[in-house]
C-alpha positions in Angstrom: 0.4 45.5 -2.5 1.4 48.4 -4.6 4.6 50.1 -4.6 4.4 53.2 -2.5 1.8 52.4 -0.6 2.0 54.2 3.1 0.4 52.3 6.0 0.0 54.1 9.2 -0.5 51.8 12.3 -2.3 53.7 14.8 -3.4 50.7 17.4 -1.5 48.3 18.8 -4.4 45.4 18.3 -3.8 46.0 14.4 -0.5 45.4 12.6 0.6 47.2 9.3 0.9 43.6 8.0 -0.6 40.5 9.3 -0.6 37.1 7.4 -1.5 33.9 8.9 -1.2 30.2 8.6 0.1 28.1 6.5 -0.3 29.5 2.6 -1.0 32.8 3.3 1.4 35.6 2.2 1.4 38.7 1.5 4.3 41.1 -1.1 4.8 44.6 -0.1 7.5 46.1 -2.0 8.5 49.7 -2.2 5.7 50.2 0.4 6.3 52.3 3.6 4.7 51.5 6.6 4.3 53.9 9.9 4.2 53.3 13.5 1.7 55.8 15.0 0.5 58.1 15.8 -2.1 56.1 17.6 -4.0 55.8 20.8 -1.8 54.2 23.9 -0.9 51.3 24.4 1.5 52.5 21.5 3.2 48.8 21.1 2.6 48.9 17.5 3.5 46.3 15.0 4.9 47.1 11.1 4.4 43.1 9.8 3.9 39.8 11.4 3.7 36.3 10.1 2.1 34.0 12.3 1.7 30.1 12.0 3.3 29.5 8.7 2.6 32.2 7.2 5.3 34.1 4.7 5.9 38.4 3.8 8.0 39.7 1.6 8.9 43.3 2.1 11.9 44.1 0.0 12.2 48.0 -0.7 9.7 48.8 2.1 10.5 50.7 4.9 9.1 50.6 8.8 9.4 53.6 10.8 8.2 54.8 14.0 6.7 58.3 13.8 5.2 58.3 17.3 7.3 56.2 20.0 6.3 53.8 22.5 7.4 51.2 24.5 7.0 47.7 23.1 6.7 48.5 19.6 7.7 45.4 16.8 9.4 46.3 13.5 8.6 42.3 12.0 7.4 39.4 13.7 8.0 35.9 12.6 5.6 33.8 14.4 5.3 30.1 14.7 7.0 26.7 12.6 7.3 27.6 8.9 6.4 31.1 9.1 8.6 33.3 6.8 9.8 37.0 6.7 12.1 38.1 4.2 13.3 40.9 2.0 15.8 42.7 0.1 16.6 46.5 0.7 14.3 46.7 3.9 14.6 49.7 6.2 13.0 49.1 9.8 14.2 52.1 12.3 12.3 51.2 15.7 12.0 54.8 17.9 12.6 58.5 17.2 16.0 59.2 19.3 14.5 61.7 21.6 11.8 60.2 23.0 13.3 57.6 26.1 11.3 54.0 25.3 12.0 50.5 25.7 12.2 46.7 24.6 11.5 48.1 20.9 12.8 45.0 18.6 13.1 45.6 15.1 13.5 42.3 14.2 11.8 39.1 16.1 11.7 35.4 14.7 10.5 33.2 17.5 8.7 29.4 17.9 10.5 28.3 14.9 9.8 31.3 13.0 12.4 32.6 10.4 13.4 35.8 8.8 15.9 36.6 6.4 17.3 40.0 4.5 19.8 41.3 2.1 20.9 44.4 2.4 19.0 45.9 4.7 19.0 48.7 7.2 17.7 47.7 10.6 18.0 49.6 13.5 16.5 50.9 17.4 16.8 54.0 18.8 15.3 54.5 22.0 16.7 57.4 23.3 20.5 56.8 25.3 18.2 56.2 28.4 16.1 53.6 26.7 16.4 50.0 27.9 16.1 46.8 25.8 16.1 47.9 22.6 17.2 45.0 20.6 17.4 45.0 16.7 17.4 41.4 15.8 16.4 38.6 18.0 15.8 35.0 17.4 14.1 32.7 20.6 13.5 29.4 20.8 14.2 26.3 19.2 13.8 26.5 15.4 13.9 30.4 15.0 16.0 31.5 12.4 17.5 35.1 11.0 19.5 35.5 8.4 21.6 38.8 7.4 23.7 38.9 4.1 25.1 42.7 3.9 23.3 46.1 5.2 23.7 47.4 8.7 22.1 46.5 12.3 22.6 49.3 15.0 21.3 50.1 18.5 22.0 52.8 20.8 20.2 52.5 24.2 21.3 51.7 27.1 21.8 46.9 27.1 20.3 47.1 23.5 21.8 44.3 21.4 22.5 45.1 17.6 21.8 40.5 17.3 20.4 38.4 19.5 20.2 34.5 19.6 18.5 33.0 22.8 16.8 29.8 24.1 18.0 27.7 21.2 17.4 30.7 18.3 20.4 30.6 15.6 21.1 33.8 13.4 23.4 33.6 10.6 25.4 37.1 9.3 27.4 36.8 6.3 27.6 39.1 3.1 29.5 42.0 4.6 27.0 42.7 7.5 27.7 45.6 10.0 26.7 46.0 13.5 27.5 48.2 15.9 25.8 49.3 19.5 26.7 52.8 21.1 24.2 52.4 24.3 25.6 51.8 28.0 25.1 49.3 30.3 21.7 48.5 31.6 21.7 49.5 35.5 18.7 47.5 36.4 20.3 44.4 36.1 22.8 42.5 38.5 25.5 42.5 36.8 25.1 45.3 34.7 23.6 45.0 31.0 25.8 46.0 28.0 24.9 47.0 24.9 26.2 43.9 23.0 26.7 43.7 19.0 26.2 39.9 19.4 24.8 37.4 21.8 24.1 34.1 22.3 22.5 33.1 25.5 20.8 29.6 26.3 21.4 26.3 25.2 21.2 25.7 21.6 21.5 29.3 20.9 24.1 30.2 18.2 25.3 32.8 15.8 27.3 32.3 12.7 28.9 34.5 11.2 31.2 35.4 7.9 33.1 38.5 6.7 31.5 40.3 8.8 32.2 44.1 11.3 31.0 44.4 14.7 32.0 47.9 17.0 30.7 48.7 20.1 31.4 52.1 22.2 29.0 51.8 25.4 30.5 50.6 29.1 30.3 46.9 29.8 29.4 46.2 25.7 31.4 43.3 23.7 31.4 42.7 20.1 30.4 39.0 20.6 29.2 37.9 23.3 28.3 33.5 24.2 27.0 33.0 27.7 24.4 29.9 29.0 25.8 27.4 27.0 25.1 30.1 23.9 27.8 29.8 21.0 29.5 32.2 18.9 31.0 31.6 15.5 32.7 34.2 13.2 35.6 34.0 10.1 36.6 36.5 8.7 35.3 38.8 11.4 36.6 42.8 11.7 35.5 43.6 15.4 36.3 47.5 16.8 35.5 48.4 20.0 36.2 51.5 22.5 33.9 50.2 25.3 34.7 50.6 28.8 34.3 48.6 32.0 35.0 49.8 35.5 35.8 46.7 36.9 38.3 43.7 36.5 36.0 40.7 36.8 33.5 42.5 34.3 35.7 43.8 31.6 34.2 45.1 28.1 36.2 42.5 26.5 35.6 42.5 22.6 34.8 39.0 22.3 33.4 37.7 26.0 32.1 34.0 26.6 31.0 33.1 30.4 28.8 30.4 32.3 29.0 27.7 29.8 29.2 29.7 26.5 31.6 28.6 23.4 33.4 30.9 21.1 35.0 29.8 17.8 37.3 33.1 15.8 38.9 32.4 12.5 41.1 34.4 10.6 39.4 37.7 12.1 40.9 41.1 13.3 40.3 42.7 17.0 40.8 45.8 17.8 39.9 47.7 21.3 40.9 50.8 22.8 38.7 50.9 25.9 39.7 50.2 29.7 39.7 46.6 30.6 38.8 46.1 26.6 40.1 42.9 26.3 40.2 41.2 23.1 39.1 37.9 24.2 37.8 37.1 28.2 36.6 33.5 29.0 35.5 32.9 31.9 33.7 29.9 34.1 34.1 26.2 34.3 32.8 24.9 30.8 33.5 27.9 28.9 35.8 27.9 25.8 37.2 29.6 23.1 39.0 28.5 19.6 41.2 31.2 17.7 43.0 30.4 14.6 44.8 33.3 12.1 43.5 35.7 14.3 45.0 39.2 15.1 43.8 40.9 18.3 45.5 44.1 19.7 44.2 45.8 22.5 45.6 49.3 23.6 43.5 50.4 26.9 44.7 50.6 30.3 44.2 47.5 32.2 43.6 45.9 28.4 44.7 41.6 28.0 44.5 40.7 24.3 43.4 37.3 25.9 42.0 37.2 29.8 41.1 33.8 31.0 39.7 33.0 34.5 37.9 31.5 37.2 38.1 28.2 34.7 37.6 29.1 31.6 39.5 27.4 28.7 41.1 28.9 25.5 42.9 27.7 22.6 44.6 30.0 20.0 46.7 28.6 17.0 48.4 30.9 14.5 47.4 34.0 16.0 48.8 37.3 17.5 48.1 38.9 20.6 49.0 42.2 21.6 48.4 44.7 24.6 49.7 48.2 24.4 49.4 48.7 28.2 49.1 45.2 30.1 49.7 42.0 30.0 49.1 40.3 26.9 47.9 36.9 28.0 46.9 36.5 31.4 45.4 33.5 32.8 44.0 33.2 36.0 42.7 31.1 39.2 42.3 27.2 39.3 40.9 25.1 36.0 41.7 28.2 34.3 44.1 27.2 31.1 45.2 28.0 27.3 47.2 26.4 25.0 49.0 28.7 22.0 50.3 27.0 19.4 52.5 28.7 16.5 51.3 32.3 17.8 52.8 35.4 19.0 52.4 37.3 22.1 53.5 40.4 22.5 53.2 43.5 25.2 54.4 46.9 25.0 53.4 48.3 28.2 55.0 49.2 31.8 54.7 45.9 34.3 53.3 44.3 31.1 53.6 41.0 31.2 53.5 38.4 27.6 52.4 35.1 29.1 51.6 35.7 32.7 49.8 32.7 34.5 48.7 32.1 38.1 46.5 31.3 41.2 45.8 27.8 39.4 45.7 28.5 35.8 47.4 26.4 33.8 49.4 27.2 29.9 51.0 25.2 27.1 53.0 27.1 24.6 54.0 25.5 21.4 56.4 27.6 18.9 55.7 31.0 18.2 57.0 34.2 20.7 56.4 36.2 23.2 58.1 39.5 23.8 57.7 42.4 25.8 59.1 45.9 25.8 58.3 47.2 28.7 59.9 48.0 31.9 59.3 45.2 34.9 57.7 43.2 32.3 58.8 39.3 32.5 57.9 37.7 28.6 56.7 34.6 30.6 55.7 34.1 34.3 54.2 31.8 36.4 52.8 32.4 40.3 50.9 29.0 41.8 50.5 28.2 38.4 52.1 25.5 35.8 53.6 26.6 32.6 54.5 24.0 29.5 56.9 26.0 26.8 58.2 24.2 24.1 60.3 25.7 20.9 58.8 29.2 22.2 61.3 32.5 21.6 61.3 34.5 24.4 62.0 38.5 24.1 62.5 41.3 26.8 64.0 44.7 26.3 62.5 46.5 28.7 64.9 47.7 32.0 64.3 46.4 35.5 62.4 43.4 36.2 61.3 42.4 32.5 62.9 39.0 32.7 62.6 36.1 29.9 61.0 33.7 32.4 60.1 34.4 36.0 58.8 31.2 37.9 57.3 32.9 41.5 56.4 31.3 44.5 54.5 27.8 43.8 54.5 28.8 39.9 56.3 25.8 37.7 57.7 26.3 34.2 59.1 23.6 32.0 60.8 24.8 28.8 61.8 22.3 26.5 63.9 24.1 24.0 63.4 27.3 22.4 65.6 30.6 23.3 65.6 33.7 25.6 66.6 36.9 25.0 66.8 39.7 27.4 68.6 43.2 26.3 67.4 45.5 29.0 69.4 47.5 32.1 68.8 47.4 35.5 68.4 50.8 36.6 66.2 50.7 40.0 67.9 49.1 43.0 67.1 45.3 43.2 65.6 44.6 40.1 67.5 43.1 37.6 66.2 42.2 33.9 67.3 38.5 34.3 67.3 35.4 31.6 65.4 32.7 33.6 64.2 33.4 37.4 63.0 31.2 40.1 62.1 33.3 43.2 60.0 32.6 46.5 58.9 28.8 47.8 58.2 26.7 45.4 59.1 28.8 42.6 61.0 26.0 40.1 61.8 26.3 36.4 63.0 23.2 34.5 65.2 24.5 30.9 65.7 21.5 28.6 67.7 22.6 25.8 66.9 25.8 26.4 69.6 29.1 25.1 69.8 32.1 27.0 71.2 35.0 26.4 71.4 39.0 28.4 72.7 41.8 27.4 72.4 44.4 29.9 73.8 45.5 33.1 73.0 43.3 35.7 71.2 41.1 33.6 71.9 37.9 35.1 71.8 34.4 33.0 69.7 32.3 35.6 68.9 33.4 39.3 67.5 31.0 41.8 66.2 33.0 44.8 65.1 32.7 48.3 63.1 29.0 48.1 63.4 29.0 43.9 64.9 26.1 42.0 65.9 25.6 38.8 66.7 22.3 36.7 68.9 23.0 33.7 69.5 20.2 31.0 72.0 20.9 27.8 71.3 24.7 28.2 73.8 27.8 26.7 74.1 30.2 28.7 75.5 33.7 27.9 75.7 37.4 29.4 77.4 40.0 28.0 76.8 42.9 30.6 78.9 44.5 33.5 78.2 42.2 37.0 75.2 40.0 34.8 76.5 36.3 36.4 75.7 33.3 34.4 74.5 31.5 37.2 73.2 33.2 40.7 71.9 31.2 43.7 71.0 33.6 46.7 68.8 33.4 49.9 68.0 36.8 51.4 65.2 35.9 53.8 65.3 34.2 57.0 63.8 30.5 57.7 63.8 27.1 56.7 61.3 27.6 53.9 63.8 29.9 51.2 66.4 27.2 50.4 67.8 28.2 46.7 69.6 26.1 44.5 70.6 25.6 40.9 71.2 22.2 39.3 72.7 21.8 35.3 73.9 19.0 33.5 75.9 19.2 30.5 75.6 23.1 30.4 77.5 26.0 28.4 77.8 29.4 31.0 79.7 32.3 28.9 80.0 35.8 30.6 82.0 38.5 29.0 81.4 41.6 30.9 83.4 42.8 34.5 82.2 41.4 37.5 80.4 38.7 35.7 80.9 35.3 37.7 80.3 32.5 35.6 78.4 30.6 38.7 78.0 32.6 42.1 75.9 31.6 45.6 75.2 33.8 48.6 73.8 32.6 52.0 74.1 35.4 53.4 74.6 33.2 56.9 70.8 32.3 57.0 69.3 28.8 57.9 67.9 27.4 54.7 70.9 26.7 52.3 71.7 28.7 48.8 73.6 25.6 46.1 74.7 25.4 42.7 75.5 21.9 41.3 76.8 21.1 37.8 77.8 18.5 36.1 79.7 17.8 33.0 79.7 21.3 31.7 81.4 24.5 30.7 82.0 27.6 32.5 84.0 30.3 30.8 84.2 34.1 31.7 86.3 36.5 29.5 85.9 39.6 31.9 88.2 41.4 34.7 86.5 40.9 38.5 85.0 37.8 37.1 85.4 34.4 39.1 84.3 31.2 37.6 82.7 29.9 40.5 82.6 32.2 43.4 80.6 30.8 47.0 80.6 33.3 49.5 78.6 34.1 52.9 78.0 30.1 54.1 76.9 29.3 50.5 78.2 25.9 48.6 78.7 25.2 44.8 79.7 21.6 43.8 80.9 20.4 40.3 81.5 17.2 38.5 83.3 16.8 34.9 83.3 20.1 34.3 85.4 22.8 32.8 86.5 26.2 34.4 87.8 28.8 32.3 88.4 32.3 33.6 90.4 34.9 31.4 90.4 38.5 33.0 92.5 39.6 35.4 92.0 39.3 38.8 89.3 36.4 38.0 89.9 33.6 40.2 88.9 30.0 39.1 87.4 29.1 42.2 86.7 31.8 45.1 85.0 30.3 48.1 85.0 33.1 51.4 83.4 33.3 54.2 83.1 30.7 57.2 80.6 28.0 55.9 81.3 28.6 52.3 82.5 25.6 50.2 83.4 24.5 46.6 83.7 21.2 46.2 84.9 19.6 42.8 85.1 16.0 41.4 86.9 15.3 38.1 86.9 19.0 37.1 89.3 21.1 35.1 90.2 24.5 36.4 92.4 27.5 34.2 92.7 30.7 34.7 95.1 33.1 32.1 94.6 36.5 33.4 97.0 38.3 36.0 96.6 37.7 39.8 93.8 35.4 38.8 94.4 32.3 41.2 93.1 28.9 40.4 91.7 28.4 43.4 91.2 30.9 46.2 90.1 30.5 49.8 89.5 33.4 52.4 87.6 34.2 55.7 86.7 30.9 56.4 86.0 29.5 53.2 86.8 25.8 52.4 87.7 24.4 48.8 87.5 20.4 47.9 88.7 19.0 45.2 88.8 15.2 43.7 90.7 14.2 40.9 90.8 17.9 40.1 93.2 20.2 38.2 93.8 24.2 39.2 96.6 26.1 36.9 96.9 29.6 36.6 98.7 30.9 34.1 99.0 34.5 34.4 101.7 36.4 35.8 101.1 37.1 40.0 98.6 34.2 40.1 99.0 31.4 42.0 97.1 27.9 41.2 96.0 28.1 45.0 95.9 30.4 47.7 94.4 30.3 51.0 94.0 33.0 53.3 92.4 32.6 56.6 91.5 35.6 59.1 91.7 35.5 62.9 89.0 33.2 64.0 88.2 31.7 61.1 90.2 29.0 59.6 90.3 28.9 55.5 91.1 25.1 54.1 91.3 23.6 50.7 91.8 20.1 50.4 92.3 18.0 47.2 92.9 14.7 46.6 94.4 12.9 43.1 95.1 9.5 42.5 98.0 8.4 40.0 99.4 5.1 38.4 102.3 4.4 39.4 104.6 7.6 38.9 103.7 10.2 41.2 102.3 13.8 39.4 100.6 16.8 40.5 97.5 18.5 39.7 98.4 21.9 41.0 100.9 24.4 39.0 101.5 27.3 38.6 102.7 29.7 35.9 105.4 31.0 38.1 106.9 27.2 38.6 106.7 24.7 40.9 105.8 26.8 44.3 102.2 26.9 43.4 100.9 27.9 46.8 100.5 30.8 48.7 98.9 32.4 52.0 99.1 35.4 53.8 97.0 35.1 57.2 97.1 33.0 59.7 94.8 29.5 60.4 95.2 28.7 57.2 95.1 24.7 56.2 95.8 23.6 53.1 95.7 19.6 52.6 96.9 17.3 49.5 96.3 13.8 49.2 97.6 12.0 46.3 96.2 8.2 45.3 97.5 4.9 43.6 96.5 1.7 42.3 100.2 -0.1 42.8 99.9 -3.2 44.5 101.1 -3.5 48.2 100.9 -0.2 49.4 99.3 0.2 52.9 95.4 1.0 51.8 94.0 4.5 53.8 91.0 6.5 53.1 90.4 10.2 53.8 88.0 11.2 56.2 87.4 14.0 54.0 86.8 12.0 50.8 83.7 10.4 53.0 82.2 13.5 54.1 82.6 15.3 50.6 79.8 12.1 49.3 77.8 12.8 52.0 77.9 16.3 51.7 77.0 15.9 47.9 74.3 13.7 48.5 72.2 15.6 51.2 72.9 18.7 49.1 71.2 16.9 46.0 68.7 15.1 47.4 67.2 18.4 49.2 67.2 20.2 45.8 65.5 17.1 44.4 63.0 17.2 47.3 62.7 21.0 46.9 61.9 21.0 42.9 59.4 18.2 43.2 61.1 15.9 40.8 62.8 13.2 42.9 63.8 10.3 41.2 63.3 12.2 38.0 66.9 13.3 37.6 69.4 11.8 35.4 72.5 9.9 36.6 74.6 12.6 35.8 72.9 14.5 38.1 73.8 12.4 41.3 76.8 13.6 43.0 77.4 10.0 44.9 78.4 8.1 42.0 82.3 9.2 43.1 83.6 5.5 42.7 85.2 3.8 45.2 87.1 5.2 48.2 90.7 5.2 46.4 94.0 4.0 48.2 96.6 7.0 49.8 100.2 6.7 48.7 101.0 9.7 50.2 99.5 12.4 52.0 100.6 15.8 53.1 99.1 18.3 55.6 100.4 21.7 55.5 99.4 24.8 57.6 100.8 27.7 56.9 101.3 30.9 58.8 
């Protein structure tokens, strides 16, 4: 045809162009063809290419000048038929008039269509319905875009559509953006998608491309049905909005089935609930690699996966301004991160925050959050895999490093945490590693930790948590922030709280700051710390190195005590039902009126093969103090070859104990190997294995892991009962 030719279409029976079958074509360039005004039924047609048939339109333009429902920009009709063209305008719609399922661009039953640089475009009116730009159905339909610009803007009108086994590929620079709102009609509601892929077989590729939606309920890419989704190089925007959590107007969506694959792209949303990524559904998945998404609306996850959905993100970032970054929900649900970096910024924003089911593995990277009562990593019902991951908080309050809640599991092998926040509001503390509620267990292999602010304990285990350490440093460096804090608060058998390290380094530094502290507070199920060959050492006034108070127990094997303020006891057990017991252990204390080893109110103190000095002025190795009706004991026991020696001194000589209330018992036993002498054993040494034992074995029972454990962990490996020499019994009033 001749350039600027103008073709008006004024029935719907009668396209501007129509070739068909197999060697017939037609070439239109520069030509302009017009859709109405006509007679009703006004679903006019600018080109079609049926059976085989081929059109090449580059230059033209296709316009609507009278709108209608149903009207066709090109149609590409049938195996081996063939639109293309360079520089092609189609606008489907005049913008005030409200019409419906107008499609600029349709390749379907193998059809195909391609253009470069083109403009193609709906607009229905904002109440308009189905007003698609580009849509390839069925098996064999193909569109390609390289550059130019796609748009729609009524209300679940997609700017690209690939369905029942269509494929479109965008590359070249291609835009598309969508500005309608949701289609009401449907159940669930219809957004305004810049890219979909629905059905089996359906799939879009795409390359250096930018997608933005606005509309409610709209994502930038969009693979449901088994549909799949394919971008690099991808610059997504988006401001839409959703009004409901288990519908969000996530930028990149993929549900029922659908696959998305993101590669080195950009995300960017700034509408509620507009997450960067949501997959949702048994079946569904996503793969991210050297991809940035930030998200900064309310109720906004960078990533959101749920009710089974699957995820996988490599060298990536993910951010959220005002939630939780990463949030992985219900059963089957999962993601694995490797080498990528989460990070949150908002109040009660969590980094990594897993549970009801879901399931995460973390390999290197970080995650860090900012925010107030915002843990960097948390688990609820929920199992969490963290290896060589650097873990950040700096908000105040409850924005721990790791928080394992009730029936939520966290295994860190390596890596480091970092908290640096205060605790301002009462009973919440910004603590290193948490275990809380039953069944709440974290297992730290390797793992450093480190707090920094006030009350910012190292590692809590609380009412039913547990938590496993293996060759971990520990260090606090704020007022009252205890290395290591075992507490039960609620009432019945099910809260039992405990604490188990091997080979572990606890360094506090500020007042107040125990190196290992448990509370019972007198309830049934029991609050325990054990450790085994490891280091405690606090620098601070007020700061015992083990402290067991209100029926609680802490036991210790080959391990070092080191306390250096004043007034910081070695060992401080108080209360009736409180105990410390201690096998092969080394206890020092350098400040003034620090004692070695104190007992008060009831509390009991054993030690095996032990040591206690004090060596600061008005500090005793051991005191004992009882109160009326409850009878304070410490008991130790120390075998020797051949000469006699102590293990008990005192920097003030050799009077090394003291008490000042009545019931008070204090027993020493001292062992030997010399031939001859009449063999006794303790009736204490006996119950002190047993008491270990049950004590492990219930912490064992309580973390899942029994039989797991290593040696070192298993208090009954005391040797033999060991021959008395001598014993002494002294009670002193």
């Amino acid at each position: 045809m001749t350039a600027g030719s103008n073709i008006t279409v004024s029935q719907a029976a009668v396209p501007g162009l129509d070739a068909r079958n197999a060697g017939a074509s037609i070439t239109a360039q520069g030509i302009t063809v017009q859709l109405g005004p006509g007679v009703v039924p006004r679903t006019f047609v600018g080109a079609q290419a049926l059976s085989g048939a081929a059109i090449e339109l580059s230059t033209s333009t296709i316009i609507t000048t009278q709108a209608g429902t149903g009207q066709r920009g090109v149609i590409s009709d049938g195996l081996g038929s063939n639109i293309s063209a360079t520089g092609l305008t189609i606008t489907l719609g005049t913008g005030a008039t409200t019409v419906s399922d107008n499609l600029a661009v349709l390749a379907r039953n193998g059809g195909m269509a391609s253009f470069t640089n083109s403009a193609i475009s709906t607009r229905g009116g904002v109440n308009g319905i189905a007003n698609h730009a580009v849509t390839a159905t069925g098996s064999g339909s193909t569109v390609t875009l390289t550059g130019g610009t796609v748009s729609t803007a009524s209300r679940g009108s997609f700017g690209v559509q690939a369905a029942d086994g269509g494929h479109v590929v965008i590359g070249g620079g291609t835009q598309v953006t969508t500005t309608g709102v949701q289609d009401l009609t449907t159940t669930p509601v219809t957004g305004s998608h810049a890219l979909i892929a629905t059905g089996s077989g359906s799939r879009i590729d795409g390359a250096n491309v930018t997608l933005g939606t606005s509309g409610l309920f709209a994502s930038a890419a969009r693979a449901e049905n088994g549909g799949v989704v394919a971008l690099t190089g991808a610059t997504i925007n988006t401001s839409s909005n959703s009004q409901a959590d288990s519908d969000p107007s996530s930028a990149t969506r993929v549900l029922s089935g659908g696959s998305l694959h993101l590669t080195n792209s950009t995300v960017d949303t700034m509408g509620q609930r507009g997450n960067g990524l949501s997959v949702q559904d048994a079946g569904s998945t996503a793969t991210v690699s050297g991809t940035a998404i930030s998200v900064s609306g309310t109720r906004a996850n960078a990533a959101f996966v749920f009710d089974g959905g699957q995820a996988s993100f490599s060298n990536s970032s993910l951010f959220s301004a005002n939630s939780t970054a990463v949030n992985v929900q219900r059963a089957r649900s999962s993601i694995d991160l490797t080498d990528s970096n989460v990070r949150s910024s908002g109040a009660i924003g969590y980094g990594l925050r897993i549970g009801d089911g879901g399931t995460a593995t973390m390999t290197g990277g970080f995650s860090t959050t900012t925010g107030r009562d915002a843990p960097a990593l948390a688990a609820g019902n929920a199992t969490v895999v963290a290896n060589n991951v650097a873990i950040f908080a700096s908000g105040q309050d409850n924005a721990m490093g790791v928080l394992a809640d009730g029936g939520g599991d966290i295994t860190l092998n390596g890596g480091s945490i970092v908290t640096t926040g205060d605790s301002v509001r009462l009973s919440a503390y910004p603590h290193g590693i948490a275990a809380r509620n039953p069944g709440g267990t974290v297992r730290a292999n390797g793992t450093s930790v480190r707090t920094e602010g006030l009350t910012a304990m190292g590692v809590v285990a609380d009412d039913g948590g547990t938590i496993l350490l293996n060759r971990n440093s520990i260090t606090t460096l704020g007022a009252t922030s205890i290395g290591l804090y075992s507490t039960v608060e609620q009432s019945g058998p099910q809260f039992p709280a405990g604490i188990v390290g091997e080979r572990i380094v606890v360094e506090t530094f500020g007042t107040g700051a125990h190196g290992a502290m448990a509370v019972e507070h007198f309830l049934p199920a029991d609050s325990a710390i054990l450790l085994d060959d490891s280091l405690l050492t606090t620098h601070g006034d007020l700061a015992s190195g083990l402290r067991s108070i209100m029926s609680a127990s802490i036991d210790a094997r080959n391990t070092v005590i080191l306390t250096e303020g004043d007034r910081s006891s070695g060992l401080h057990s108080r209360d009736n039902g409180s105990e410390i017991n201690l096998v092969d252990t080394t206890v020092t204390t350098e400040g003034t009126a620090s004692h070695g080893a104190l007992a008060e109110g009831g509390g009991l103190v054993n030690g095996l093969r032990t040591s206690v000095e004090a060596r600061g002025s008005d500090s005793y190795a051991l005191y004992v103090a009882g109160a009326t009706g409850f009878v304070s004991e410490a008991r130790f026991w120390h075998e020797f070859t051949a000469k006699a020696q102590t293990d008990v001194s005192s920097a003030d000589g050799f009077v090394p104990f003291s008490s000042n209330l009545d019931e008070t018992w204090i027993e020493l036993g001292l062992g030997g190997n010399q031939a001859g002498v009449e063999q006794h054993v303790p009736v204490w040494e006996h119950q002190l294995q047993h008491v270990l034992r049950w004590r492990q074995l219930r912490l064992e029972r309580q973390a899942w892991i029994e039989g797991q454990l290593v040696d070192g962990h298993r208090f009954t490996a005391l040797g033999n009962a060991r021959s008395a020499l001598r014993r002494r019994r002294f009670m002193i009033s």
